[in-house]
N, C-alpha and C positions, 0 to 999 in steps of 0.2 A: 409487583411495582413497575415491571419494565412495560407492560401494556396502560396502565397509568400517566408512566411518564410521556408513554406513545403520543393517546389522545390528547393530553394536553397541550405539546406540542403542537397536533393537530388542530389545536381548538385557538390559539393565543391571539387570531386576530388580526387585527392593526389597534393596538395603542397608542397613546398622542401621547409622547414621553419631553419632559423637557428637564434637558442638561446643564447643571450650572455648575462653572468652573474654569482650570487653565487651559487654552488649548495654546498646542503644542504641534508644531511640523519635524516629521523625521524624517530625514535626508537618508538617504542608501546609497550609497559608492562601493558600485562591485567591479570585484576583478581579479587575477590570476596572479597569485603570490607564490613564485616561483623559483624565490633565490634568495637570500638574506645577501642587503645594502650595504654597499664596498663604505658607506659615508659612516656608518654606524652599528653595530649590532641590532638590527633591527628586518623584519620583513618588508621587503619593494613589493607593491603592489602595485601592480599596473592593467589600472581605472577603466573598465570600458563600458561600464553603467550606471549613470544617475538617476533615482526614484525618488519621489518624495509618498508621503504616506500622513493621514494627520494620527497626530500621536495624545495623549492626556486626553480633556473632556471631550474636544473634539473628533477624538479614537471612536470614543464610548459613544458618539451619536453615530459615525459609521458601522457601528457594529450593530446597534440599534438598528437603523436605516436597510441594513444588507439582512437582518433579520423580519423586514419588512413592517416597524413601525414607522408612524410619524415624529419627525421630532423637531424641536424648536432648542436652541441654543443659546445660552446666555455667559458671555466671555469678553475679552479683548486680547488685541492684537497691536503689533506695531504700526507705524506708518513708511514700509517700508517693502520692496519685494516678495520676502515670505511672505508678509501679510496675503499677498495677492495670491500667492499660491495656495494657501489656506481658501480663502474664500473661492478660488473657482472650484478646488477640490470642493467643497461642500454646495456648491451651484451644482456641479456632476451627480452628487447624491440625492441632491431635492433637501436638503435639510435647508432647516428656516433660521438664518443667521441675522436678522433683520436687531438682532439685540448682544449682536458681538460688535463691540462697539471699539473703536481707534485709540489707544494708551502713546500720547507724544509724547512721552518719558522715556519709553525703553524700545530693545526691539522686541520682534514675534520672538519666543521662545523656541528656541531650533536645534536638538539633536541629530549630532552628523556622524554617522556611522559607518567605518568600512569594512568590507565583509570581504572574506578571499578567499578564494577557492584554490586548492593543491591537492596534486596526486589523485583527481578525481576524487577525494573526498567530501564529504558533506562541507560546505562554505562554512566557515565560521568568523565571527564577529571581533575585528584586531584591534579595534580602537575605536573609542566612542568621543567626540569632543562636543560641547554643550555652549549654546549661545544664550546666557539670560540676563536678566534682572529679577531680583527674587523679591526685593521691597515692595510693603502694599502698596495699592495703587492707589493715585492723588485722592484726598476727599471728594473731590467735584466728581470724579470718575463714579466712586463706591455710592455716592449719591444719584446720578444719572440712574442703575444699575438698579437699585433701591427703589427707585420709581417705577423701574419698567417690571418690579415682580408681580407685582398683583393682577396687571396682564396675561401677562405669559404663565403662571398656574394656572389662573382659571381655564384656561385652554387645555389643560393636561389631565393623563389620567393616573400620573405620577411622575414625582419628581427625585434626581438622580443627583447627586452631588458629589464631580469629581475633582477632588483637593489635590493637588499636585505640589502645594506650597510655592507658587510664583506670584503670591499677589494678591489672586484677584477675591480668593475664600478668605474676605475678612471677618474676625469674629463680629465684625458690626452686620456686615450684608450677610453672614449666616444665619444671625437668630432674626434680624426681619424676614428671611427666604425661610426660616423654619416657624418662626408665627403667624406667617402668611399661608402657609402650606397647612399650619392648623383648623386657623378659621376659615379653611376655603373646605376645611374638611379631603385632602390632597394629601397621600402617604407621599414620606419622604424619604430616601434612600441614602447613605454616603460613602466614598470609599476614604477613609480618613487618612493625615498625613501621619509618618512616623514623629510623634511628639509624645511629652509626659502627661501634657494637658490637652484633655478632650472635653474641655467645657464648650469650647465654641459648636460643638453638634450635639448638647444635650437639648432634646426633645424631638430629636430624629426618630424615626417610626424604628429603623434598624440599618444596622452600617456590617461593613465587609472588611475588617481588616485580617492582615494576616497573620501569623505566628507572633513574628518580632516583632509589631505595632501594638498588639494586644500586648505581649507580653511590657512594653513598654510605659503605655498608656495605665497599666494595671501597678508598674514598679515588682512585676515578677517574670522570673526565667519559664518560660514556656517549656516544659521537655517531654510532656505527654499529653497526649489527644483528653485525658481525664483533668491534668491540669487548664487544658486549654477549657472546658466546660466550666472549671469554677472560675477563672478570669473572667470569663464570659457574663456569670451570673452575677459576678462581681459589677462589672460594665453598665447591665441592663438596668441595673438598681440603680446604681451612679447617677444615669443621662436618662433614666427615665422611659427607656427605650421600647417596645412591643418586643423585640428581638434584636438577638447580634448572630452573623454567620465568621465564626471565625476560620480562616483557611488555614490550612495545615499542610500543604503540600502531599506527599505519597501521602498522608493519613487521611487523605479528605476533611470534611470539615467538621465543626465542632458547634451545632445549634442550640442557641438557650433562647427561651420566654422569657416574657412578664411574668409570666404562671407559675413557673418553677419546672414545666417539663423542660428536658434537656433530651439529644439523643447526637451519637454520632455517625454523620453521614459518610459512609467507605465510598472508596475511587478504585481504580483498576488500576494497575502498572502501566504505566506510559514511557515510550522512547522520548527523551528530553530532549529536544534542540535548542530551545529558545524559550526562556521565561518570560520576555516580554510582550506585555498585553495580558499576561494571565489575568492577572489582577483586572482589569477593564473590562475583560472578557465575563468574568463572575459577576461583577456589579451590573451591568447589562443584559444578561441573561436573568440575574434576580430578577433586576428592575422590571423587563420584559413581564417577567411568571406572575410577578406579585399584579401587576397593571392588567395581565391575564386571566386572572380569578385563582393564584394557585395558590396554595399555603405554602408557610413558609420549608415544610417540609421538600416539597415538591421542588420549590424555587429552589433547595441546596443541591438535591442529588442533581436536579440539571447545568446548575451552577459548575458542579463539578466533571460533569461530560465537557459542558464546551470546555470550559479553564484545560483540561485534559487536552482536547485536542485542538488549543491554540499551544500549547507548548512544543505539540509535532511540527511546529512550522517554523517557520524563520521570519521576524521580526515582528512588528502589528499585521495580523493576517485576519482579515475578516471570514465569518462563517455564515451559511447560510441554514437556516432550516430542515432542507433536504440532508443536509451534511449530519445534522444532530437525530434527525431520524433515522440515516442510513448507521450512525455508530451504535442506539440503540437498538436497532433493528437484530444487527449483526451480532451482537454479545448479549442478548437473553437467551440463548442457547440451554447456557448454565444455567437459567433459573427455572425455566419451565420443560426442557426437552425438545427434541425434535418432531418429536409424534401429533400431529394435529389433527382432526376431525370436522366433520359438519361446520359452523359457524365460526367456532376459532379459527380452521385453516382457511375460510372466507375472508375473514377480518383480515389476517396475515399476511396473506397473499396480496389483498388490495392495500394493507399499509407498506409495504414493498416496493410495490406500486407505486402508491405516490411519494415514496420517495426517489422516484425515479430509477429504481432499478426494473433491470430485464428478468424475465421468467421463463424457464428453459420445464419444461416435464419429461417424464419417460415413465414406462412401469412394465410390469413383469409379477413375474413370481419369485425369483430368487431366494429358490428352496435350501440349494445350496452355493451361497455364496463363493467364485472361483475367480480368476485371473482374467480373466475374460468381463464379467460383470465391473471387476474394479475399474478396468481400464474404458470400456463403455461409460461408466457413472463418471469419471476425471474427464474427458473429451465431452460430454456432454456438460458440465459442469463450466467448461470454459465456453459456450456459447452464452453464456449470458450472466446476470450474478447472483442470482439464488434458484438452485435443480430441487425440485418437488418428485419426490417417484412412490407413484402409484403402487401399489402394494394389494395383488387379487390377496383376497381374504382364503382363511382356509376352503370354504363351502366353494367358492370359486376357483380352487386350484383342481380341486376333487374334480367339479362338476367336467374340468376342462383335459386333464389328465388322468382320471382315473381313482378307483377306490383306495389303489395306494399310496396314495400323493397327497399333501405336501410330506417330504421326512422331516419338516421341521415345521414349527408351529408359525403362525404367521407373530403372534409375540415375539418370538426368538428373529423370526428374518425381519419384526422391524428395528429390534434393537439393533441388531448389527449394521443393517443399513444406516439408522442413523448414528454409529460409530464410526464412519467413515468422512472424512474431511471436506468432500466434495459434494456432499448429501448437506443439504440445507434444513429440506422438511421431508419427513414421510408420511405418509395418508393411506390408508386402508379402504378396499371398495368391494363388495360384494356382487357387482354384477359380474358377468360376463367379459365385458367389455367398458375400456374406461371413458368411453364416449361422454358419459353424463358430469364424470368429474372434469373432463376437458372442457365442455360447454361452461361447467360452470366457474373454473380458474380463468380461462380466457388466455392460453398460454402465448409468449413471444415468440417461443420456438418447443417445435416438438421433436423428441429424438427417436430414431430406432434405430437396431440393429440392422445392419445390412442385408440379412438374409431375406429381409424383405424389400417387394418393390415398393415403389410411391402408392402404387394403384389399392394397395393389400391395408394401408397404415392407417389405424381407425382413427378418427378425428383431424385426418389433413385439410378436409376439405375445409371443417368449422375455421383450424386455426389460421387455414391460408384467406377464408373471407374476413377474418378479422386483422388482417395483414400480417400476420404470424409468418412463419414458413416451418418445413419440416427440414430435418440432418439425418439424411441414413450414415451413420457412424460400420465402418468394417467390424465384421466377427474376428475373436483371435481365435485358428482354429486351431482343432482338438479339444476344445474346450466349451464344454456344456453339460447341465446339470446328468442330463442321462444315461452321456459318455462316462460322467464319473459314479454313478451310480454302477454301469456296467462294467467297467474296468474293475471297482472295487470288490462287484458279486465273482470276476472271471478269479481272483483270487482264492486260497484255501481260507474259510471262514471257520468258525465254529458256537454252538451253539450255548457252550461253557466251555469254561477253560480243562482242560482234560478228557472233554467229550470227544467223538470218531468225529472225525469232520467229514463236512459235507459239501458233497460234490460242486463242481462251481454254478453246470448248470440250474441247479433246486436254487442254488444259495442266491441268483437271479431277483426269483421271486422274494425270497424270503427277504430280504434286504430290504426290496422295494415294501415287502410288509410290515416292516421295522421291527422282524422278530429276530435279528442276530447282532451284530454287529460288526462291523470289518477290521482287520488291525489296524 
């Protein structure tokens, strides 16, 4: 699945996405809350940064936009400062706001947030205060709006609809933006408000709400990922829907059809900082996948990487592509192994790649894995961010040391190696020398051991014409495979337990023949 979700990523494009709904600016006031206020039982914070951020549909089209589609925006604002800072913000993006149109009734919608940092701890969020108007917006407004949809869909290659409940998602301007979206033949997406009634988004193609909105919407308590599938099924049949992704938080999500399949999609454990944006983050990432060619399958597990790793962050935090490939990059470990070959570890290597990481190699033989090899493989490991080590095959160890070499199989040295934390990928090679799997990874950097000079290091020359360079990393000494080999033979062996033991000299050989064994 994890190579799946790779190319898709790889494949998504530029879609022409258009966003209809509340936009919203969040304010951030940060600063160093350092003492509880002589005025009142309360924390002083003292301010020494203003951000603004846009927040609701206008999030969802930055998130969209910083994912690399196009997108067109359908909203209103006040006539008022924030307004302005909404719009340059989305001038800065390139989003097309040509149909966010002026609401002289209220103001921009403005969450102000302060956030304060203590004791070098992680900043956290003290107090949120909220500027709105929540009533729809005038007739003449929802009619302008109304007019300008059949525009602005046909231009898209799907349509996202983020309800926030300030207005502008009226059940009137929902089912024209959802019969419009039909006869243009245009899937429609929504992230729905916490209500009982979800008739205003029946005929949406499939919506994203989360535990409590579903449970809500349905008039039942959500308390397991299996009840969340029969809400779900409940839902679909309701509004008519192709599908619903219900979020679940740690339990990932919970996907139902028109069809009747259902399945639940797991997530990993995440460090929590900040839930806000999750929610925008999945409806954009759907929106993206589905406007990308994916199924709805594919749209949830991705849905739930980013929503995952917008919550490591601290308030609406946009993500980029490279970001979504570097997390799944890094944690298919577990599904396939580190052990790569021919074509796969090509593929790997170059999706790595472009997600903009560095590629570090080394290899060896590491017959018998010691204290030396560990700490070579960690210092090579931090020159860049994923270490590939080459691994001479058995015929290759022989050829290079001898008929009694490897003492262990190269199966065994490459499980261990890739049991090691600092080991990304391992790859087995049969020649000689790794010259041809260097030419053919293209590495960033190449490492060896010290005991060699530059002049000695096979493949420097390729990777320094590729602007690579080489790291001779120090030996720790006393420490090498034949040292411990010999140490271990200079010892009394024996050949069963109760047998005459044998001499240290014989026991030399015999070690290296893997006919005894050492204590």
């Amino acid at each position: 699945m994890a190579f799946d979700l790779i190319r898709r990523v790889q494949s998504l494009g530029t879609p022409r996405m258009l966003v209809v709904g509340d936009l919203i600016l969040d304010r951030y006031i940060w600063g160093d809350a350092e003492r509880i206020s002589q005025e009142a039982p309360v924390p002083l914070l003292r301010a020494d940064t203003r951000e603004h951020r846009l927040g609701g549909a206008s999030s969802v089209a930055t998130m969209l936009a910083a994912l690399g589609a196009k997108v067109r925006l359908v909203g209103g604002v006040g006539r008022d400062p924030e307004a302005g800072h909404v719009r340059m913000l989305l001038d800065d993006l390139a989003i097309d706001h040509r149909d966010v149109v002026a609401l002289p009734d209220r103001p921009t919608t403005l969450k102000e947030r302060y956030i304060g940092r203590a004791q070098d701890r992680h900043p956290q969020q003290m107090i949120r205060v909220d500027y709105e108007t929540r009533d729809p917006i005038p007739s003449e407004i929802e009619a302008e709006l109304i007019r300008r949809l059949p525009g602005a869909v046909a231009g898209s290659d799907l349509v996202l609809i983020s309800d926030y409940d300030k207005g502008v998602c009226t059940p009137t301007l929902l089912r024209a933006l959802i019969r419009t979206c039909r006869e243009q033949g245009v899937r429609v997406v929504a992230d729905p408000i916490r209500s009982k009634d979800y008739s205003r988004y029946e005929g949406v193609h499939c919506m994203t709400p989360n535990r409590l909105e579903a449970g809500l919407a349905s008039g039942t308590l959500i308390r397991t990922p299996e009840e969340a599938l029969e809400v779900g099924g409940t839902l679909v049949r309701d509004l008519k829907m192709d599908a619903i992704l219900v979020t679940l938080d740690r339990d990932g999500m919970a996907l139902v059809r028109a069809d009747g399949r259902s399945e639940l999609v797991p997530t990993r454990p995440r460090q929590v900082y900040d839930i806000t944006g999750a929610g925008d983050m999945v409806l954009s990432i759907v929106g993206l996948c589905l406007a990308g060619g994916a199924d709805y399958d594919e749209a949830a597990a991705l849905g739930n990487v980013a929503g995952g790793l917008e919550v490591e962050k601290i308030g609406v935090a946009l993500l980029s592509r490279q970001e979504i490939l570097r997390d799944l990059i890094e944690h298919r470990g577990s599904e396939t192994g580190k052990r790569l070959e021919g074509e796969a570890l090509l593929a790997e290597v170059g999706r790595r790649r472009d997600a903009g990481q560095k590629i570090v190699f080394t290899n060896g033989c590491f017959d018998i894995l010691h204290v030396g090899h560990a700490r070579l493989l960690r210092q090579a490991a931090e020159h860049g961010d994923v270490l590939v080590v080459g691994l001479n095959s058995d015929d290759s160890v022989r050829r290079l040391k001898g008929p009694t070499r490897p003492l262990n199989s190269e199966a065994a040295r490459a499980e261990l190696l890739a049991a090691l934390e600092s080991v990304d990928i391992v790859t087995v090679f049969d020649d000689d020398t790794p010259l041809a799997l260097i030419e053919a990874i293209r590495p960033d950097v190449l490492v060896k051991g010290g005991d060699y000079s530059p002049e000695e290091v096979v493949g420097r020359a390729e990777v320094e014409a590729g602007g690579g360079k080489l790291v001779l990393i120090p030996l720790v000494e006393g420490h090498s495979t034949t040292n411990l080999v010999r140490r271990a033979a200079e010892r009394t062996v024996t050949l069963h337990a109760g047998e005459p033991a044998v001499p240290a000299p014989k026991a030399v050989g015999a070690i290296e023949r893997g006919v005894v064994e050492s204590p």
